[in-house]
N, C-alpha and C positions, 0 to 999 in steps of 0.2 A: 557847479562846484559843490563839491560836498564836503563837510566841515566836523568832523565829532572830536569829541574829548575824549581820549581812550585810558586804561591803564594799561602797561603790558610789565608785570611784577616778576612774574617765573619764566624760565629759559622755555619751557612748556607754552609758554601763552606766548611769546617771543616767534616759536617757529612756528605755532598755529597760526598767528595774523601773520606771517612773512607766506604761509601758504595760502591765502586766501587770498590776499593782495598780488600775492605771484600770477594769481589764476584771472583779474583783473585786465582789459583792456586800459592800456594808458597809461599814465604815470599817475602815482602811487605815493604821497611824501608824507613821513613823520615830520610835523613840526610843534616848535617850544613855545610858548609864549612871547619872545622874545624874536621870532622870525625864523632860529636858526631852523637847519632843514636838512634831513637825510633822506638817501632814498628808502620807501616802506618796501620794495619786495626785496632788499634784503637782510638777512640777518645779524651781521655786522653793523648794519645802521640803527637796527632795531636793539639791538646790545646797546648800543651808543647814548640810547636812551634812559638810562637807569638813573642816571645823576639830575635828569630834567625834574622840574618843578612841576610842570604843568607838560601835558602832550596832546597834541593834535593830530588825526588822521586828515589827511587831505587830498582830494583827488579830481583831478582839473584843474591841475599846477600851469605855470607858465612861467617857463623861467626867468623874462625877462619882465614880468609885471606882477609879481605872487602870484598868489591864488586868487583865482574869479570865482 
């Protein structure tokens, strides 16, 4: 499981990590501090992100246990 703290400030930085994460084997989740969770490759989820406090990249999700 991999865990970072990202910023994604500009619609720029926004489709550049939704490309990078698109090009990723597996699932790919932004998450808040607070658990909530979108999908990272896409761009809508990553929009979705502007109003969070804190963000999380995450990969090696399970949906039914978080993240390992």
């Amino acid at each position: 499981m991999y865990r970072n703290k990202i910023n994604l400030v500009t619609s720029a930085d926004m489709q550049e990590f939704v490309r990078i994460a698109t090009a990723e084997n597996g699932e790919v989740k932004l998450i808040d501090g607070n658990g909530f969770c979108v999908n990272g490759k896409s761009l809508l989820g990553a929009m979705a992100t502007v109003e969070w406090k804190s963000l999380y990249c995450v990969k090696g999700w399970r949906e039914n246990r978080g993240y390992i």
